[in-house]
C-alpha positions in Angstrom: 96.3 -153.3 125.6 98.1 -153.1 122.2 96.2 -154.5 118.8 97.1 -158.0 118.1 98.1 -158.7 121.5 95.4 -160.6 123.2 96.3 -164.0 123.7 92.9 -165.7 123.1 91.7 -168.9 120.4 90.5 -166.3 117.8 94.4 -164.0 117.5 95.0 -166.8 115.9 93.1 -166.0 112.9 93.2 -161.6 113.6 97.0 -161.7 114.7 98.6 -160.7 111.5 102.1 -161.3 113.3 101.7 -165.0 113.2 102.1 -164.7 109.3 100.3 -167.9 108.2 100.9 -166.4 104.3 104.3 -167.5 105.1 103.5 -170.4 106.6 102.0 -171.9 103.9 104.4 -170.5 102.1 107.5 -172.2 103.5 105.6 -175.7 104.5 106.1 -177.3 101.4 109.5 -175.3 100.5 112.2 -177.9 98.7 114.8 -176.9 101.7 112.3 -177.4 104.7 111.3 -181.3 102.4 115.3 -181.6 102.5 115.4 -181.2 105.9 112.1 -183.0 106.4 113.7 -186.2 104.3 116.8 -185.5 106.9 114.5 -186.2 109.8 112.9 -189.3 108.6 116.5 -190.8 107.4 117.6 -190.0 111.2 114.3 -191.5 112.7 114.1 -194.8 110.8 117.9 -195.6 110.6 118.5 -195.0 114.5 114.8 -196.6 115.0 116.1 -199.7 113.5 119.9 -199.7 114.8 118.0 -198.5 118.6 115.3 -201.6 118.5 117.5 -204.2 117.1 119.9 -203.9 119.6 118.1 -203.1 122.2 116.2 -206.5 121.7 119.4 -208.3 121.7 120.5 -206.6 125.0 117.0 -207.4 126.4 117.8 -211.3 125.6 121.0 -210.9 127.2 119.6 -209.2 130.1 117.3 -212.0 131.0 120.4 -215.0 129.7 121.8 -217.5 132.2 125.4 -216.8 131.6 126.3 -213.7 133.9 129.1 -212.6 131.1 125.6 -211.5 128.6 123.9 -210.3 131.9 127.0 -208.2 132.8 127.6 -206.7 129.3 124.3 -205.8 128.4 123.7 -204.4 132.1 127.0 -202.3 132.0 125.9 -201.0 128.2 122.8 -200.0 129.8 124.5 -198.3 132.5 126.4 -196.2 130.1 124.2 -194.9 127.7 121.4 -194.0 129.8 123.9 -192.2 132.0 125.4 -190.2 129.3 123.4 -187.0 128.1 122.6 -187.4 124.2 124.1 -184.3 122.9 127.1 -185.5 124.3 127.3 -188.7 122.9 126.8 -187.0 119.0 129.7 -184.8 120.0 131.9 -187.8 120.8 130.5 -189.7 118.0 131.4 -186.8 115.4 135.0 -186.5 117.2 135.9 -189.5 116.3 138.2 -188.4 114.0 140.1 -186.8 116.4 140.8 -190.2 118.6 141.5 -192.7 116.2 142.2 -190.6 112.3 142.0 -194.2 110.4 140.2 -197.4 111.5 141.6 -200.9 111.0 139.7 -204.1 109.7 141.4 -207.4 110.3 142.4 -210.0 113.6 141.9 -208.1 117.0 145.4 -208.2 118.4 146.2 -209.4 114.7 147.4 -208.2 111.6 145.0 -205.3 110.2 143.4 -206.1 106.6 142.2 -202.6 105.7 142.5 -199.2 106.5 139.9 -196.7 106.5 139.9 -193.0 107.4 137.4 -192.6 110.3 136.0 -189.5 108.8 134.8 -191.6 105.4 132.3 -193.7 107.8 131.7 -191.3 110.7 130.1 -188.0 109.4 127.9 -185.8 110.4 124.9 -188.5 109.4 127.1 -191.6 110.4 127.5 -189.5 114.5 124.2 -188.4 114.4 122.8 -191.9 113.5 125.3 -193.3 116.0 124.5 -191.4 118.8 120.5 -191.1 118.5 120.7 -194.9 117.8 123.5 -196.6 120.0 121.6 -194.1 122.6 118.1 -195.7 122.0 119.4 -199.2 122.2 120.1 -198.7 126.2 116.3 -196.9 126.5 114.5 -200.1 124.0 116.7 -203.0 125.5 114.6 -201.9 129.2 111.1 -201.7 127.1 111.7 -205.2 125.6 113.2 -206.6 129.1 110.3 -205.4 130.7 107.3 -206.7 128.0 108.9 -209.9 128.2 109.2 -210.4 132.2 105.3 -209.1 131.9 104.2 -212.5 129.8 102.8 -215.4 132.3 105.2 -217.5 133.6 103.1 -220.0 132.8 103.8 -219.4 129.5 107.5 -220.3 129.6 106.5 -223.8 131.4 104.6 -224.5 128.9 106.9 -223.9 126.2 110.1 -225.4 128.3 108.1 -228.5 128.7 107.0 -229.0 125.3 110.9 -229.3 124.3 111.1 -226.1 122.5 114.5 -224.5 122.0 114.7 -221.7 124.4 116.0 -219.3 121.3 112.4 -220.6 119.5 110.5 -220.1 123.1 111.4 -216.3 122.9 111.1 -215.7 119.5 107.9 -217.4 118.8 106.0 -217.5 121.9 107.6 -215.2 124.4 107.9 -212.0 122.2 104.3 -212.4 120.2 102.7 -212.0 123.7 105.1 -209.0 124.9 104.4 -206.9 122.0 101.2 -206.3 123.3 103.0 -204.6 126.1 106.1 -203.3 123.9 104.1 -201.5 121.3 102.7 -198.4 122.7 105.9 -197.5 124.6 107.8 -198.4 121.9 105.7 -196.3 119.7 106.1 -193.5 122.5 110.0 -193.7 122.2 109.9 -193.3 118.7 107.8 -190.0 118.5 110.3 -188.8 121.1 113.1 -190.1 118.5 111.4 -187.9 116.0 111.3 -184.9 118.3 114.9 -185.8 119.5 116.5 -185.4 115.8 116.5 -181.8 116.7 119.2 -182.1 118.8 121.4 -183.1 115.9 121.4 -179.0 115.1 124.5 -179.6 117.1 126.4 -181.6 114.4 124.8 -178.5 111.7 123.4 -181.7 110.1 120.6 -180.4 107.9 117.3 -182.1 109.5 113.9 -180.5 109.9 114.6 -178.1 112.8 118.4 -176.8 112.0 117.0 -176.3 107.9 114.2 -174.2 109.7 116.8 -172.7 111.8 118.8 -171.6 108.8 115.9 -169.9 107.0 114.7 -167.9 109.7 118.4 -166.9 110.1 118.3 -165.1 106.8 114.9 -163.9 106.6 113.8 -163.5 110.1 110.8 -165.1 110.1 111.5 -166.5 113.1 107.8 -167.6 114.2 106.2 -168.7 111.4 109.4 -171.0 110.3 108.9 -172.4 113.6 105.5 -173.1 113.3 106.3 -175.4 109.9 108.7 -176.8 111.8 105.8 -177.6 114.6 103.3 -178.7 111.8 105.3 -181.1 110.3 106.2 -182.8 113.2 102.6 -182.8 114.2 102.1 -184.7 110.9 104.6 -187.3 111.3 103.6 -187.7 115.3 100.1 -188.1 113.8 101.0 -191.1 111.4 102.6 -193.0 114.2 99.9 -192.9 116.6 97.7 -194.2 113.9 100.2 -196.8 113.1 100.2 -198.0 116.7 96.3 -198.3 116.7 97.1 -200.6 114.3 99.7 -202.5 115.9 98.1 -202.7 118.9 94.6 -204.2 117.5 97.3 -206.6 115.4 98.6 -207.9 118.7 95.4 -208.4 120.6 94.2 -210.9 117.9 95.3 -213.9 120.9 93.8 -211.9 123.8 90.6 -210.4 122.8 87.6 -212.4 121.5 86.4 -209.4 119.4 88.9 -206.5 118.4 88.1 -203.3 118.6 86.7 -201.1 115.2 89.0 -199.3 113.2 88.1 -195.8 112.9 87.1 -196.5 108.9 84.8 -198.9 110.6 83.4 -196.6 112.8 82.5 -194.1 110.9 81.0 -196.3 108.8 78.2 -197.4 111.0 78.3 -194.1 112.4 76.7 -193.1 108.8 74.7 -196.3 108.2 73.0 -195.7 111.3 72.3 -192.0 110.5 70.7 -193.1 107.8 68.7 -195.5 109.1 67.5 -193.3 111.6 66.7 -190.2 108.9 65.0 -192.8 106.4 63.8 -195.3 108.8 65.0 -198.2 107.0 66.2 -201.3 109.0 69.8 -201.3 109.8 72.4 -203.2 107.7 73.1 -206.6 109.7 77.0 -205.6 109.7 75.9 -202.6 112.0 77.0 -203.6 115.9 74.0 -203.4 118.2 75.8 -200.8 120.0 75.3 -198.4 117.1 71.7 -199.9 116.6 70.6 -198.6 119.6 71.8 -195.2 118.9 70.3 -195.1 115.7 66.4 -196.1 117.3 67.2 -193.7 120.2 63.8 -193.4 121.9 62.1 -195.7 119.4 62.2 -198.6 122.2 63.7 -201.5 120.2 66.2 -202.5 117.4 65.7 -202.7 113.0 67.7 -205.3 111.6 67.5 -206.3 107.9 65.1 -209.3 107.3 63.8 -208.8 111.3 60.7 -207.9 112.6 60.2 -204.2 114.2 
């Protein structure tokens, strides 16, 4: 078998073809942050434009009037039937349909005139399409946290008078979020990883600024591992911020929340110590982490206790 071939843990390190020089090279490279700044503009404005909507839909959805249920169902219908890359084309055609767009009275006189192509770019189609597109996948999440609170808890609310706008926003959706967050969370990572679709549109994001570099210099791995790396990073920060979130909304279902990973490492240590110096624990310390710390002693140290 040829040198550097061997696909084991350690070629990482002895494969001179992965390049990491270059890697670390091009990580922090102003056009790969361009592209980087790109991807997060994309994320957070389709994130927003996806969830908003797609909460409204999911109010619709569950309405009484079968004109909301009808409409948000047949939006629904659409979007989630259409492939994405397809929808940014249309979206960046726009142009092509309908060259100037008109502000004013539907089936009225028009107040302004716009050309299509001053609002719909390549970032107006890609937010567009990555957002309108998400709004059909969120409305189903929302729908479904919300049919998953007690029934219970919409008699009580109904019966103490409250508006049923108030009962949802106030009582209904507090409770679902506990339910909404980590799928949520879980569409938006695949929002992030879904931006690279927009190489389509030659919109410079993370993925087609990578694709550009290694088009030149032909770097072709290691440019895709930055690539990989960054969106390890930002996958990284939003499964910490749905920790987070999710210990935030189990404040009204759990007696004790859980520790923060700050917190555990912190007894973690203090017990450590204790164990090494064999003074008595710190009366913060959990008994959980007690225990671990007196591991065969037979009984617990607390500060100001008896042993």
């Amino acid at each position: 078998m040829p040198a550097g071939s061997k696909a084991d843990f350690s070629s990482l390190v002895t494969n001179d073809r992965w390049q990491w020089s270059v890697v670390t090279q091009y990580l922090t490279w102003p056009s790969v942050l361009t592209g980087l700044w790109g991807t997060l503009r994309l994320t957070v404005a389709a994130a927003v434009i996806g969830f908003g909507l797609g909460t409204v839909l999911a109010l619709m959805r569950l309405s009484r009037s079968p004109l909301l249920r009808s409409v948000a169902w047949g939006y629904t219908w659409v979007f989630r039937s259409v492939p994405l890359i397809l929808q940014l084309l249309l979206w960046y055609n726009l142009a092509y349909l309908y060259p100037q767009i008109s502000f004013g009275i539907p089936f009225g006189p028009a107040f302004t005139e716009v050309d299509t192509l001053s609002i719909v770019g390549k970032f107006g189609a890609a937010v567009l399409g990555l957002g309108l597109s998400q709004a059909a996948y969120s409305a189903e999440i929302v729908r479904a946290g919300i049919l998953g609170v007690d029934q219970g808890q919409h008699e009580a609310a109904a019966a103490l008078g409250i508006p049923r706008s108030r009962q949802q926003l106030r009582i209904v959706l507090p409770q679902a979020m506990r339910t909404i967050v980590p799928t949520s969370i879980n569409e938006i990572i695949g929002l992030v990883k879904g931006t690279s679709v927009v190489y389509v549109l030659a919109y410079g994001e993370l993925f087609y600024t990578v694709g550009v570099i290694y088009g030149r210099n032909l770097k072709v791995v290691p440019l895709l591992m930055v690539a990989a790396i960054w969106y390890l990073i930002i996958t990284t920060v939003l499964t910490v911020g749905q920790y987070y979130l999710e210990r935030h909304y189990a404040k009204g279902a759990l007696r004790t929340l859980p520790p923060t990973p700050v917190q555990r490492l912190r007894w973690s240590v203090l017990a450590a110590v204790s164990k090494v110096s064999g003074r008595p624990l710190p009366a913060s310390v959990p008994p959980s982490y007690a225990v671990r710390s007196t591991l065969g002693a037979g009984h617990l140290f607390r500060t100001g206790g008896d042993r």
